[in-house]
VOTIMI-665523 format. One line per field, with one value per residue (C-alpha): chain; residue in three letters; y, x, z. Coordinates in Angstrom, 1 decimal. Layout:
<rs>
c = [A_...]
r = [ALA_...]
yy = [Y_...]
xx = [X_...]
zz = [Z_...]
</rs>
This chain:
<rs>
c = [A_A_A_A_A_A_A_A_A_A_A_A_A_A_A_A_A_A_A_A_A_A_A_A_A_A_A_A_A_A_A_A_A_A_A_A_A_A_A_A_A_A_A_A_A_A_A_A_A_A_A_A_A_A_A_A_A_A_A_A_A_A_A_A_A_A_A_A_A_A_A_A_A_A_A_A_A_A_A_A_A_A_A_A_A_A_A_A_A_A_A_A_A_A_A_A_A_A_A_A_A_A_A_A_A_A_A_A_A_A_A_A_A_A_A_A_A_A_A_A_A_A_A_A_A_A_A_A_A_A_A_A_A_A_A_A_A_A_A_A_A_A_A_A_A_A_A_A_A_A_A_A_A_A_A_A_A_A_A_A_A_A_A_A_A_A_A_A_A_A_A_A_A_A_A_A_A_A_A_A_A_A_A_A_A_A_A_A_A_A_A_A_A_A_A_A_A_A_A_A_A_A_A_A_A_A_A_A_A_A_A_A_A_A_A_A_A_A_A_A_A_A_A_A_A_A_A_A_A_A_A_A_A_A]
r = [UNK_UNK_UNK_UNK_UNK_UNK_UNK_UNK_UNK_UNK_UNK_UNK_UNK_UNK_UNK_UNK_UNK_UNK_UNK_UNK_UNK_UNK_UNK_UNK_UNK_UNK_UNK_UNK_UNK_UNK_UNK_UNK_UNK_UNK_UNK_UNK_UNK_UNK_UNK_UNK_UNK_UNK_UNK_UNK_UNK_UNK_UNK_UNK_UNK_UNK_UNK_UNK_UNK_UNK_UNK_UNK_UNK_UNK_UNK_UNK_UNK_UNK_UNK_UNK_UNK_UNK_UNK_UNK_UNK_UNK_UNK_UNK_UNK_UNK_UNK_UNK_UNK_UNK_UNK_UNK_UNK_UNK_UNK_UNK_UNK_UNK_UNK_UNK_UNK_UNK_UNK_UNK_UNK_UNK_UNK_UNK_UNK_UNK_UNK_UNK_UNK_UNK_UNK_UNK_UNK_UNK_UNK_UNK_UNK_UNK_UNK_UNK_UNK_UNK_UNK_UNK_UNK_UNK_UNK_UNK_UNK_UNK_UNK_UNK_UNK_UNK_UNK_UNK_UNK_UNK_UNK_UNK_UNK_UNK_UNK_UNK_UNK_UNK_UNK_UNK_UNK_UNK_UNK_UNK_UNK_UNK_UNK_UNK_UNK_UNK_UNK_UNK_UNK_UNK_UNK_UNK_UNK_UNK_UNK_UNK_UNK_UNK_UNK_UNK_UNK_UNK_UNK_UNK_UNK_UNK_UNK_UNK_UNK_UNK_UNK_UNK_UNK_UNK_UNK_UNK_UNK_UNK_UNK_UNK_UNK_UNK_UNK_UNK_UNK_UNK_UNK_UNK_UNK_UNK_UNK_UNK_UNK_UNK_UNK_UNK_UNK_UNK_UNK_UNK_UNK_UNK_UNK_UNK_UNK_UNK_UNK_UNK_UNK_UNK_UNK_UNK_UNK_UNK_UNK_UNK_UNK_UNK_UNK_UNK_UNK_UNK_UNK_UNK_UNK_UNK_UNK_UNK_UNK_UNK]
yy = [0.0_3.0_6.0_9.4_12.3_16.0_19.5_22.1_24.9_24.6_22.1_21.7_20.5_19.0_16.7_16.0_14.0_12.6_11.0_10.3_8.5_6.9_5.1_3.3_-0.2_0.3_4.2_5.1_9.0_9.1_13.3_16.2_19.7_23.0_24.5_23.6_23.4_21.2_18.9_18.7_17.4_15.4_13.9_13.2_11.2_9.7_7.9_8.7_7.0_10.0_13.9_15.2_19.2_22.4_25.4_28.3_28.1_30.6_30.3_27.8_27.2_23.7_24.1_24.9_22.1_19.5_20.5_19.6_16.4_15.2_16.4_14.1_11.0_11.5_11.5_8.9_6.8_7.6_6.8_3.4_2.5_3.2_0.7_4.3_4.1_2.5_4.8_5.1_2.2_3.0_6.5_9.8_11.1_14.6_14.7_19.1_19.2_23.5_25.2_27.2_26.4_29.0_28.1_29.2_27.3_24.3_24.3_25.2_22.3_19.9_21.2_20.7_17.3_16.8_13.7_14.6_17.8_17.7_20.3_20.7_20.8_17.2_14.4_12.2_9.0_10.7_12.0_8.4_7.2_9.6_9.0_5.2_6.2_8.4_5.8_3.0_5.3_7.0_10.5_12.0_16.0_16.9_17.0_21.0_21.3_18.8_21.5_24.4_22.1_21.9_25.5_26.4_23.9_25.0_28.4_27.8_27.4_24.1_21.5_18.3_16.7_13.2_12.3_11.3_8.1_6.6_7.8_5.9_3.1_2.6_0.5_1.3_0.9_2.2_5.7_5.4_5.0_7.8_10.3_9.2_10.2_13.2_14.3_13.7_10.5_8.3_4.6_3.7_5.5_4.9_1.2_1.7_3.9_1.3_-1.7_-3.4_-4.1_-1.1_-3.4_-3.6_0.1_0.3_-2.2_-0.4_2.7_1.8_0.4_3.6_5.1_3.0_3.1_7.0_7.7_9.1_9.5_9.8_10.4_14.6_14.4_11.8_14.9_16.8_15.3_14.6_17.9_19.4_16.5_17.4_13.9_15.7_19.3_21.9_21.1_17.9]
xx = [0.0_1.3_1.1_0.5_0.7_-1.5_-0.3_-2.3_-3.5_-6.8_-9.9_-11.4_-8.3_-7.4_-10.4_-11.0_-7.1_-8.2_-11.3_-9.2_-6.3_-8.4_-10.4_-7.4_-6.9_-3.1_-2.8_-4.1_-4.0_-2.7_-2.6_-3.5_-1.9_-2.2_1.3_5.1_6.0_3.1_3.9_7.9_6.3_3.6_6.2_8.1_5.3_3.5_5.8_4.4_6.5_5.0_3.9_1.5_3.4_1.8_4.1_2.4_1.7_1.2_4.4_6.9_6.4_6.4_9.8_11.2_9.6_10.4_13.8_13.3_11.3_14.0_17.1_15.3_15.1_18.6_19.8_17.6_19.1_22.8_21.8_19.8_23.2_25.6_23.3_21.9_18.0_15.8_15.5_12.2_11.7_10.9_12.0_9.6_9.8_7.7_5.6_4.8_1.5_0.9_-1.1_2.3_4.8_7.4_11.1_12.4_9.7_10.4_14.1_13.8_11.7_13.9_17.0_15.1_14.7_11.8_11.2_8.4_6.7_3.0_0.6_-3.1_-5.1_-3.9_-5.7_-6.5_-4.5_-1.8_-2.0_-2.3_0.1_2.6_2.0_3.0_6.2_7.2_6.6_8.8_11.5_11.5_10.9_7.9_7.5_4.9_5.4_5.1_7.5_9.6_10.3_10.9_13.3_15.3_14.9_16.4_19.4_20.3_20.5_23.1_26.6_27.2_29.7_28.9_27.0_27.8_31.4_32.0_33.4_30.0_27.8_30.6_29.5_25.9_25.1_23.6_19.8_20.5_21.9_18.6_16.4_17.9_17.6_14.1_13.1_15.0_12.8_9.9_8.1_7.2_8.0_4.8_5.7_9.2_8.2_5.7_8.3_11.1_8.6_9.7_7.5_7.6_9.0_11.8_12.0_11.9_14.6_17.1_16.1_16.8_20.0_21.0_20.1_22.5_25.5_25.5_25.0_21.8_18.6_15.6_14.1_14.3_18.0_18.5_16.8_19.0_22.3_21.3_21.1_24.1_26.1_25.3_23.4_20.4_20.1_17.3_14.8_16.4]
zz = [0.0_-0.7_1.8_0.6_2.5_0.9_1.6_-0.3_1.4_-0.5_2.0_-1.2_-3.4_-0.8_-0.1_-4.0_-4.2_-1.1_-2.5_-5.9_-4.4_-1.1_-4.6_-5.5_-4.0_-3.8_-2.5_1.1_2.2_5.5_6.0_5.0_5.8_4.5_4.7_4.7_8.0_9.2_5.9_7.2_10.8_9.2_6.9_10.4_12.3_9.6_7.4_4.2_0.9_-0.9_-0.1_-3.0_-2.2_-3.4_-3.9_-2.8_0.7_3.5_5.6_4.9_0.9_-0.9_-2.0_1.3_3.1_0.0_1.1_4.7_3.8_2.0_4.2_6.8_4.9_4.0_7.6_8.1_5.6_6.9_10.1_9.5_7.2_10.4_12.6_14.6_13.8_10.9_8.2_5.9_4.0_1.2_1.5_1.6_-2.5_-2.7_-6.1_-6.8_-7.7_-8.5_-10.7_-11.6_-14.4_-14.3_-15.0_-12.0_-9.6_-12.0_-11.1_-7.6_-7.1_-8.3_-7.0_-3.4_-4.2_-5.0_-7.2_-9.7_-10.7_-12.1_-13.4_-11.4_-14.8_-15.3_-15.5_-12.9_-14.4_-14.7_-10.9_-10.0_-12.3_-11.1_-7.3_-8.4_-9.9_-7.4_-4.9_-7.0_-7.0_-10.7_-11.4_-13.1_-15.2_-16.6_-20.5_-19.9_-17.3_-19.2_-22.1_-19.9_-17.7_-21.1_-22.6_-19.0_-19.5_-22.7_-22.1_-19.5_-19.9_-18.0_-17.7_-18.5_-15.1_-16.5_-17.3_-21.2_-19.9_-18.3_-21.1_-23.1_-20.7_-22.0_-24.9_-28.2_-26.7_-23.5_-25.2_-27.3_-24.4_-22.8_-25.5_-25.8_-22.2_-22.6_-25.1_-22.9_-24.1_-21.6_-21.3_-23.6_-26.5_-26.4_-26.3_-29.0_-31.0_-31.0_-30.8_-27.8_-24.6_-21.9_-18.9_-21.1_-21.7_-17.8_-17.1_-19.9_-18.3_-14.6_-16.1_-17.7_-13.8_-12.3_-14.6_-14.8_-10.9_-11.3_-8.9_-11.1_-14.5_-14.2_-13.3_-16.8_-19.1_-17.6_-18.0_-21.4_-22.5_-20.3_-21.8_-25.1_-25.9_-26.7_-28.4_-27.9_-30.8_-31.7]
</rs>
């Protein structure tokens, strides 16, 4: 079951992903908060595997308390791998869920950690199927957050976040898989563009993950475009 915690500082938005989520035999919504600092404690004493964040919140704002969130589970981690304390198993991973898509916001969010980003005028599938990948570990944009992430990267003048050597590392598919996601298609159609099943899309993906060092899908689009792999408009 996976455990989902809601910040939003909106009762009513609130209460409709509750009722949207709670209807899934797999997803149980264990909290709900209306601003960052009562998400960080929430996060805390609950034990959620994911935190459905909005940005703009009175007080401490999504992106602040994503920060926190997943500063926690880091020490956590580091201190359940010493033999101190358990850490969260899985994890806490914050999905952004905001009605705002500006560059900056889209960066700010990812630098705090925060492990998908997703648009409040989307579907609910995709909500749901997001809050899944979150949860399994892999990162989810929004296909409009997905271009502005790489307008902002290719405006910059970067180094390379992935050393030529490890994308040198990756095989023929792998590289093709990763371009793909770069460009924003999701596992479907890159399965149904280079006719292969999507669990094996997934497993050359997680592959590609784990041989460049990376955390999640966001962090592979943009490596791919700082390393050159993939160019704006290609």
């Amino acid at each position: 079951m996976i455990r989902v915690l809601l910040a939003d500082d909106q009762p009513v938005m609130r209460a409709g992903l509750a009722m949207l989520l709670d209807a899934e035999p797999d997803i149980e919504v264990v909290g709900q908060v209306g601003d960052g600092a009562a998400a960080v404690e929430a996060a805390r004493l609950l034990g959620p595997q994911v935190v459905v964040m909005d940005v703009r919140m009175p007080g401490m704002d999504g992106v602040e308390a994503t920060r926190a969130i997943v500063a926690d589970a880091a020490r956590a981690g580091v201190a359940s791998r010493a033999g101190v304390a358990d850490g969260p198993d899985p994890p806490v991973r914050v999905l952004i869920l905001t009605t705002y898509d500006a560059d900056d916001l889209v960066i700010d969010a990812l630098r705090s950690g925060a492990a998908g980003f997703l648009l409040k005028f989307t579907g609910p599938a995709e909500l749901v199927l997001a809050v899944r990948a979150v949860a399994a570990g892999h990162g989810w944009l929004d296909p409009v957050v997905t271009g502005r992430l790489v307008r902002e990267l290719t405006t910059r003048s970067q180094p390379a976040s992935v050393p030529p050597e490890r994308l040198r590392g990756l095989t023929p598919r792998e590289l093709q898989i990763l371009k793909e996601v770069a460009r924003g298609l999701s596992n479907a159609e890159i399965a149904a563009r280079l006719v292969i099943s999507e669990a094996t899309v997934k497993t050359h993906f997680t592959r590609v993950l784990m041989k460049l060092g990376l955390r999640d899908r966001a962090q592979a689009v943009a490596s791919a475009y700082q390393s050159g792999l993939v160019e704006s408009g290609g």
